[in-house]
N, CA, C and O atoms as a MOPAC input file, in Angstrom:
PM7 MOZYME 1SCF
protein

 N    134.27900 1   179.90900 1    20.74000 1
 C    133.07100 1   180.56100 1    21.16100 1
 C    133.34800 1   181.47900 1    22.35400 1
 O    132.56500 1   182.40600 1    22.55700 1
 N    134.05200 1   181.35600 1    22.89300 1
 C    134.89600 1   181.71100 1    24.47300 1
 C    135.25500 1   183.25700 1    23.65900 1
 O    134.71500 1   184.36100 1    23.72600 1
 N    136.19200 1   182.83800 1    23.03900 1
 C    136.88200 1   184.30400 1    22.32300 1
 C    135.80400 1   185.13800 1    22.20500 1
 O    135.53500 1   186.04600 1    22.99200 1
 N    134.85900 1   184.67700 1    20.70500 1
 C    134.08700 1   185.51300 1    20.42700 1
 C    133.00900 1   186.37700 1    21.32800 1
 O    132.34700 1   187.39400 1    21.12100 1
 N    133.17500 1   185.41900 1    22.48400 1
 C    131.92200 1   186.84800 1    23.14100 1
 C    132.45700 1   187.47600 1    24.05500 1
 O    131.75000 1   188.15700 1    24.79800 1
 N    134.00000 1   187.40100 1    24.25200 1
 C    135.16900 1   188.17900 1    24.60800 1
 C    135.66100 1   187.87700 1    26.42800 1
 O    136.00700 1   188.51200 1    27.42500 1
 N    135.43500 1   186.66600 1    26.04100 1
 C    136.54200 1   186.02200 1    26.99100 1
 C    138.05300 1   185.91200 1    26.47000 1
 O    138.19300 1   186.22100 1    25.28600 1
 N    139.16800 1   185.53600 1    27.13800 1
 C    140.43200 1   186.02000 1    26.56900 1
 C    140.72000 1   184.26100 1    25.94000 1
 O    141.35200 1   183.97300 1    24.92400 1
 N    139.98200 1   183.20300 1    26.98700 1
 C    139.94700 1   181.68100 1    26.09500 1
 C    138.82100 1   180.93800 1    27.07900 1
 O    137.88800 1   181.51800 1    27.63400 1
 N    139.12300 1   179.55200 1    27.16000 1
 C    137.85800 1   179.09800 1    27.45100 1
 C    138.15200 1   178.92500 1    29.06300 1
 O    139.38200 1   178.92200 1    29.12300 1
 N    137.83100 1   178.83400 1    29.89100 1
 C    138.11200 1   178.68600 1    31.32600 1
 C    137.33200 1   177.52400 1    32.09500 1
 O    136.56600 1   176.70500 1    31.58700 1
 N    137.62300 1   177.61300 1    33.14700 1
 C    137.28000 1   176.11500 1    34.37000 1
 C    136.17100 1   176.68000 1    34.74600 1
 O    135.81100 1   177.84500 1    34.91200 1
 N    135.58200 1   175.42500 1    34.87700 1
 C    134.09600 1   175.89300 1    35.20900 1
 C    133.95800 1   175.27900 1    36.84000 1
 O    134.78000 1   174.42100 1    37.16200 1
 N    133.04600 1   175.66500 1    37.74300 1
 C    133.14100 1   175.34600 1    38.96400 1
 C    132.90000 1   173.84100 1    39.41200 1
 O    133.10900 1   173.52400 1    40.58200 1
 N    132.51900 1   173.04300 1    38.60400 1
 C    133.01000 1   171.40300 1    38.46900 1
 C    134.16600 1   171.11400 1    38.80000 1
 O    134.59600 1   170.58400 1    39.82400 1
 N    134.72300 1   171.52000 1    37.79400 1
 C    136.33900 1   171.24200 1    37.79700 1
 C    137.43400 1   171.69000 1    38.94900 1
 O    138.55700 1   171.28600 1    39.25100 1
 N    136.44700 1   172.85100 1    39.50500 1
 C    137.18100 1   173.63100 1    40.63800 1
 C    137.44900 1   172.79300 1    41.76500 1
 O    138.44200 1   172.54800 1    42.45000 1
 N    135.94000 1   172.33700 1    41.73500 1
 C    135.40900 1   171.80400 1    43.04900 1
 C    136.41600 1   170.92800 1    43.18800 1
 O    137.17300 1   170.82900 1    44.15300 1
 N    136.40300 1   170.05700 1    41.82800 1
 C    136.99000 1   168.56900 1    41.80800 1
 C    138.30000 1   168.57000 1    42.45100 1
 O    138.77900 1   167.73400 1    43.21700 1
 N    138.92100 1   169.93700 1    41.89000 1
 C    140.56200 1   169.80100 1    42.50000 1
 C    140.80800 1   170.65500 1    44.08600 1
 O    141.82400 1   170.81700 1    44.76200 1
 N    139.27900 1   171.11500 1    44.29600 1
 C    139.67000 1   170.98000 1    45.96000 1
 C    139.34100 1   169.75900 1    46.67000 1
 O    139.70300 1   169.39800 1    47.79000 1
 N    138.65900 1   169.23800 1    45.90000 1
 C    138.23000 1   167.68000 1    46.90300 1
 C    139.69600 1   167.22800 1    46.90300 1
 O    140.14800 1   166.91600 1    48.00400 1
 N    140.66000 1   167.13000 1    45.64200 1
 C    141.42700 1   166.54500 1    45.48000 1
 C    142.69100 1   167.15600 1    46.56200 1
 O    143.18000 1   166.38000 1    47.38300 1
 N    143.03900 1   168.22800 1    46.50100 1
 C    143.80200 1   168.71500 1    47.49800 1
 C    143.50500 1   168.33000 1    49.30800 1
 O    144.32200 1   167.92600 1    50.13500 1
 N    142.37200 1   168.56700 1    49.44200 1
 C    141.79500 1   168.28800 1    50.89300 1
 C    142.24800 1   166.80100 1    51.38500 1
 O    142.95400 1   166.57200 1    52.36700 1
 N    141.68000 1   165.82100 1    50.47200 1
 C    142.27300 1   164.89600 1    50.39500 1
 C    143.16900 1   164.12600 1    50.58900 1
 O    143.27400 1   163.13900 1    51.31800 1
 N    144.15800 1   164.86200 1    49.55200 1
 C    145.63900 1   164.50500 1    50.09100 1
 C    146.32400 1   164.63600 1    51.48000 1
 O    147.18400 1   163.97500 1    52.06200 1
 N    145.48600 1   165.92700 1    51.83100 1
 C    146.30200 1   166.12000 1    53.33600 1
 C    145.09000 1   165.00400 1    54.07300 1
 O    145.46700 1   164.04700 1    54.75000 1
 N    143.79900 1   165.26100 1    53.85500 1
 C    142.73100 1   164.57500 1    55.23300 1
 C    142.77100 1   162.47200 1    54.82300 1
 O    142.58500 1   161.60200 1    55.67400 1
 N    142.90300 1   162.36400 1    54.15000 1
 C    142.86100 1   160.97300 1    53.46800 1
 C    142.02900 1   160.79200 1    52.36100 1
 O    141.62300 1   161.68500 1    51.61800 1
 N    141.83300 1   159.79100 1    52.29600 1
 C    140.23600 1   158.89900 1    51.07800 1
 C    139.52400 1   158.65200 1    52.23700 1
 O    138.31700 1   158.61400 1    51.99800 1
 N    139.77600 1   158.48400 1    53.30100 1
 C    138.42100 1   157.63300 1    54.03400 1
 C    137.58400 1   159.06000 1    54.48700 1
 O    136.43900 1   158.89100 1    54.90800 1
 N    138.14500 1   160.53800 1    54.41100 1
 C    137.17200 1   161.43800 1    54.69000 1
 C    135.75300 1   161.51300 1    54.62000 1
 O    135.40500 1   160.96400 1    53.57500 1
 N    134.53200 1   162.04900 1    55.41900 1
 C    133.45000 1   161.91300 1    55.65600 1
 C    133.73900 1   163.21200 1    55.12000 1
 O    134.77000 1   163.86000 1    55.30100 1
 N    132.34800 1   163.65500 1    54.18300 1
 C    132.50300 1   164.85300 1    53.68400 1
 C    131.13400 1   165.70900 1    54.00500 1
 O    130.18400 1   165.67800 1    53.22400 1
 N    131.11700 1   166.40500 1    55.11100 1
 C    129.76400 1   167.39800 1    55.60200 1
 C    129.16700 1   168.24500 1    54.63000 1
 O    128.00100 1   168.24500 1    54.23600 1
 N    130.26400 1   169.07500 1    54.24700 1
 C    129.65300 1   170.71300 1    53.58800 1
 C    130.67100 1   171.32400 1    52.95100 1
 O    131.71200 1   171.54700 1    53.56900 1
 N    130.52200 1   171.70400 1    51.56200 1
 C    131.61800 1   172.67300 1    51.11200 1
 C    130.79600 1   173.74900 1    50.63800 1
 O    129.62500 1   173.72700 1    50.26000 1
 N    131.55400 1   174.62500 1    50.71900 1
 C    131.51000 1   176.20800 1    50.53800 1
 C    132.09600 1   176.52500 1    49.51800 1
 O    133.02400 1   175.71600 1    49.52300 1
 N    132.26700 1   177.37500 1    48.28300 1
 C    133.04700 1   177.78500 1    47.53500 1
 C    132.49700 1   179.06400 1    46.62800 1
 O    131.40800 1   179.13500 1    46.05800 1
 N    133.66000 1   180.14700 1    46.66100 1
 C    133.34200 1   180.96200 1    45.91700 1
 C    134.09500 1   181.30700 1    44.61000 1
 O    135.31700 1   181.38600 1    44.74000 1
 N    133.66600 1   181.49400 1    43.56100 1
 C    134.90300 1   181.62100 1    42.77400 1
 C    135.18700 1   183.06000 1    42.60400 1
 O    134.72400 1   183.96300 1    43.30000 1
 N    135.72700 1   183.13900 1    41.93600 1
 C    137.02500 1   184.83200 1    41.97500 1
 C    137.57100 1   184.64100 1    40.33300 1
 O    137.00000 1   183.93500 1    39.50200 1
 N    139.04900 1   185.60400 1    40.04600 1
 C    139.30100 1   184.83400 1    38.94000 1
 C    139.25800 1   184.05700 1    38.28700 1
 O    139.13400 1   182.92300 1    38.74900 1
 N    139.32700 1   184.22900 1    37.08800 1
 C    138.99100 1   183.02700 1    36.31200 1
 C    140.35100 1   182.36100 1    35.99500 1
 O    141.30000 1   183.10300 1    35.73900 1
 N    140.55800 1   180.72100 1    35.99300 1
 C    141.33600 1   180.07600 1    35.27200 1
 C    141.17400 1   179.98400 1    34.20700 1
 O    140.12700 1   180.13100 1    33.57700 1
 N    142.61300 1   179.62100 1    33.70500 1
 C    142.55900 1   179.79700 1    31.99700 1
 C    143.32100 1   178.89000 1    31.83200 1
 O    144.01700 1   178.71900 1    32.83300 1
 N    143.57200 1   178.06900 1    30.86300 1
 C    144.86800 1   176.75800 1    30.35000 1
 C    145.61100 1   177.42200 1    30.21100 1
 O    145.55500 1   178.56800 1    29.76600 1
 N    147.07800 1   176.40800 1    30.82100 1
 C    148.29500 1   177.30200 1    30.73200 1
 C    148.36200 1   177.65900 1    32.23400 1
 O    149.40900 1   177.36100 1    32.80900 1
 N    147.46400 1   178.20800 1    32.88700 1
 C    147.89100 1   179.26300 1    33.82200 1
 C    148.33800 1   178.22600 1    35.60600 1
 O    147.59900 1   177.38700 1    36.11900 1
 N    149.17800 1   178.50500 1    35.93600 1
 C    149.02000 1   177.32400 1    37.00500 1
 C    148.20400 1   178.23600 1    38.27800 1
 O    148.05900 1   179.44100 1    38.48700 1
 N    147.71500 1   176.83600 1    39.07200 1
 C    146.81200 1   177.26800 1    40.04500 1
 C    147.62500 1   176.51400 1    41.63100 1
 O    147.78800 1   175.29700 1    41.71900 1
 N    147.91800 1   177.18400 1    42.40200 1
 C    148.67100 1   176.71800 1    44.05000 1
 C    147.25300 1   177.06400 1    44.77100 1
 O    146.49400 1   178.03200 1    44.71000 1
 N    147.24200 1   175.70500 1    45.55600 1
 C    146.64600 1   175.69900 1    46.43900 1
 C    146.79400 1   175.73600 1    48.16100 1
 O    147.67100 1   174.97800 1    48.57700 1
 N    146.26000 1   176.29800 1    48.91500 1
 C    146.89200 1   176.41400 1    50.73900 1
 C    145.58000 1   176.33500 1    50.99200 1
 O    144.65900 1   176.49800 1    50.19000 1
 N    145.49400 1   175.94500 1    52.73300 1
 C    144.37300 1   175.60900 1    53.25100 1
 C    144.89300 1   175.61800 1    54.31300 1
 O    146.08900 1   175.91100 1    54.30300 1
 N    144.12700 1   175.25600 1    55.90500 1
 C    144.30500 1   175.64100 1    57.27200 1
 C    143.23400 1   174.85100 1    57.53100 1
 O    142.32800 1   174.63400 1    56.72700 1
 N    143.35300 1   174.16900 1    59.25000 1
 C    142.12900 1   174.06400 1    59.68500 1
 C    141.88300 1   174.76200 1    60.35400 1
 O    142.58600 1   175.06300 1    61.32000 1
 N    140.52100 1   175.38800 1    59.99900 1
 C    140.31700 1   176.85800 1    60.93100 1
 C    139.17200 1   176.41500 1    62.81200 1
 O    138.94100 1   177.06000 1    63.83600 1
 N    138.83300 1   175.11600 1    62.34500 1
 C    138.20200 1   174.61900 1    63.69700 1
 C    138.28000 1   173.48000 1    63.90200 1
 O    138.27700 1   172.87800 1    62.82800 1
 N    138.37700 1   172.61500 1    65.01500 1
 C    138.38100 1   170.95800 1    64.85700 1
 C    137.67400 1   170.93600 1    66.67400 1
 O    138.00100 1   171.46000 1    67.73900 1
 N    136.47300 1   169.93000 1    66.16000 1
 C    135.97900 1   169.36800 1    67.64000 1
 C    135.93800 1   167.73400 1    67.30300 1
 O    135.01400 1   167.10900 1    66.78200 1
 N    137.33900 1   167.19700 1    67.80200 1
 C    137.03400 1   165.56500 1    67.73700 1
 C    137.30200 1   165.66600 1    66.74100 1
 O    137.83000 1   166.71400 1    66.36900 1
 N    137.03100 1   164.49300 1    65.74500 1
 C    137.37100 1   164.45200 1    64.25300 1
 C    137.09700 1   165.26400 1    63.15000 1
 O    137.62100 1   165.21800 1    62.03700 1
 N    136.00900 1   166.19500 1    63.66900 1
 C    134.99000 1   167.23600 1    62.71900 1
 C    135.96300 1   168.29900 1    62.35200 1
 O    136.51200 1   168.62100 1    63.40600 1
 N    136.42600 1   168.97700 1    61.40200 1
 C    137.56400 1   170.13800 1    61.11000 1
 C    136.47700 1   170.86600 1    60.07500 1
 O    135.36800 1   170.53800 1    59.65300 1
 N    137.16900 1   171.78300 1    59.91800 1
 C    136.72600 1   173.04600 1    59.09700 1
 C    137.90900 1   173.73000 1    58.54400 1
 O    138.49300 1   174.56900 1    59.23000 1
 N    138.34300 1   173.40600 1    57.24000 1
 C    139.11300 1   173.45700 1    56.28700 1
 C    139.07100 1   174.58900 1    55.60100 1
 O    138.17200 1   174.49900 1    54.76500 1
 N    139.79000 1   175.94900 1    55.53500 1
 C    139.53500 1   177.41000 1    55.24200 1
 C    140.65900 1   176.85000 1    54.14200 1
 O    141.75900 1   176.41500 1    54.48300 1
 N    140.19100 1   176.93600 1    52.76400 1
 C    141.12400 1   176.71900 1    51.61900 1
 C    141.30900 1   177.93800 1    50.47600 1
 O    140.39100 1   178.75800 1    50.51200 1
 N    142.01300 1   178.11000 1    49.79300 1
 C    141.99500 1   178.98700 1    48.70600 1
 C    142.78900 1   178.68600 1    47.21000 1
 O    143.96100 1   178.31000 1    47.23400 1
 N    142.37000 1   178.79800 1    46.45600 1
 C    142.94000 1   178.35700 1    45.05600 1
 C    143.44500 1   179.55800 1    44.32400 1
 O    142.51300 1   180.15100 1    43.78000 1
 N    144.59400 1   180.10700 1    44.13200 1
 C    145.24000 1   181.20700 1    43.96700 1
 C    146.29500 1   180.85600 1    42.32400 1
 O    147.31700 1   180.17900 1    42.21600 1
 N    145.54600 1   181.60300 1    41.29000 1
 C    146.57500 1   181.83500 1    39.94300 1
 C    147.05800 1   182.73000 1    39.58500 1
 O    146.91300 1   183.57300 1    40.47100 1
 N    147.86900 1   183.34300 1    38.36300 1
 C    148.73900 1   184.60400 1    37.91800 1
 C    147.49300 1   185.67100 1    38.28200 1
 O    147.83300 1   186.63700 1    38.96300 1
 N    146.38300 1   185.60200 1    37.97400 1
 C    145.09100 1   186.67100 1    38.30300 1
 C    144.43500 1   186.95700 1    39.55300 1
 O    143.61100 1   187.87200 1    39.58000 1
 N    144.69000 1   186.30000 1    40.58200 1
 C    144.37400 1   186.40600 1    41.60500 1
 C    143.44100 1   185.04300 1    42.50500 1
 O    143.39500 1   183.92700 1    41.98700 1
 N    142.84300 1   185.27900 1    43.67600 1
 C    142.05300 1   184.32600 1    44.08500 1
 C    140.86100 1   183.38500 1    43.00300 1
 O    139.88100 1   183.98800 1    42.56600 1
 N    141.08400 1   181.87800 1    42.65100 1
 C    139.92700 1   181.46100 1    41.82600 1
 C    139.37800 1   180.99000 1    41.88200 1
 O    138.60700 1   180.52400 1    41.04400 1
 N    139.53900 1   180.78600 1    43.47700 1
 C    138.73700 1   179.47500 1    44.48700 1
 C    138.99400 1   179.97100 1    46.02800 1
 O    140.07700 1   180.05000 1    46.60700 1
 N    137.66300 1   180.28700 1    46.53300 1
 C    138.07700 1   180.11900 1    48.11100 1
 C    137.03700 1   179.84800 1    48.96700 1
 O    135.95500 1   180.38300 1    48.72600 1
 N    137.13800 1   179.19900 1    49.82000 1
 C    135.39900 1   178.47000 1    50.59100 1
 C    136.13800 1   177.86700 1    51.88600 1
 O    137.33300 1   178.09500 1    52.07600 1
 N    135.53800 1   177.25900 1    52.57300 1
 C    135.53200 1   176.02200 1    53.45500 1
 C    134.94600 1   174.53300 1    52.81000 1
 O    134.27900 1   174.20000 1    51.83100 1
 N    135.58600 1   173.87800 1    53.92300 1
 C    134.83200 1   172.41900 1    53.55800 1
 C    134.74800 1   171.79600 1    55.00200 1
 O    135.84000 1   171.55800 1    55.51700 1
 N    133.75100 1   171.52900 1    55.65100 1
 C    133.40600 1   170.46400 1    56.75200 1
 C    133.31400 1   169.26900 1    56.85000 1
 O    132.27000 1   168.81200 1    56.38600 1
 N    134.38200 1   168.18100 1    57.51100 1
 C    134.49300 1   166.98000 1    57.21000 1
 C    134.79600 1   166.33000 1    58.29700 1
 O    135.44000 1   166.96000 1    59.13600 1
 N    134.55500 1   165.39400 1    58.49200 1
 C    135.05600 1   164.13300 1    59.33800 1
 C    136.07900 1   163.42400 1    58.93500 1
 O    136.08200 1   162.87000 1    57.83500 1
 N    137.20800 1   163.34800 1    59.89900 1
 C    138.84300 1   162.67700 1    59.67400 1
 C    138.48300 1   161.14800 1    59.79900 1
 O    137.99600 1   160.56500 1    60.76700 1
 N    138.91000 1   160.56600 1    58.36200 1
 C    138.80500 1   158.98900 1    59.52200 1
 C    139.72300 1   158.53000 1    60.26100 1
 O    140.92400 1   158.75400 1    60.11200 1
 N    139.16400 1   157.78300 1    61.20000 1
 C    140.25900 1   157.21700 1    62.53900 1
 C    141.12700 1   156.22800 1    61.97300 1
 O    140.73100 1   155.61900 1    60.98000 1
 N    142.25200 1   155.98100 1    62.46100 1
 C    142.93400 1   155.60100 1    62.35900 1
 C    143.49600 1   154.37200 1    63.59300 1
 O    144.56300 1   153.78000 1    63.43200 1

């Protein structure tokens, strides 16, 4: 159905996007993260097959609170890029 109304195949929908920035953030901030606010815009589209690298920065931190400037980048260009506001858990 993707083809026919002239997409090139079927692509990620912003669910799925989201899901694998929670998942990236994650890895670097922990599981016990407090999760404020995400932001996200999409850009290119993903397609199967195509791989997607992810980078991120913290662009502010007061105390445990950070602000996570991320971007999701494939062969087509930017396909994900936002912030996310979160609380680090202590340790």
């Amino acid at each position: 159905m993707a083809v026919e109304r002239g997409s090139k195949d079927v692509f990620m929908n912003i669910h799925t996007s989201l899901g694998l920035v929670q998942r990236y953030i994650e890895s670097w901030a922990g599981e016990g993260v407090d999760w404020r606010a995400i932001r996200a815009r999409l850009g290119a589209s993903n397609y199967p097959g195509d791989t997607m690298t992810f980078s991120g920065a913290v662009s502010a931190r007061q105390g445990d609170d950070v602000v996570v400037a991320y971007r999701g980048v494939n062969s087509l260009g930017a396909h994900v890029t936002g912030t996310a506001e979160l609380a680090l858990p202590r340790k």
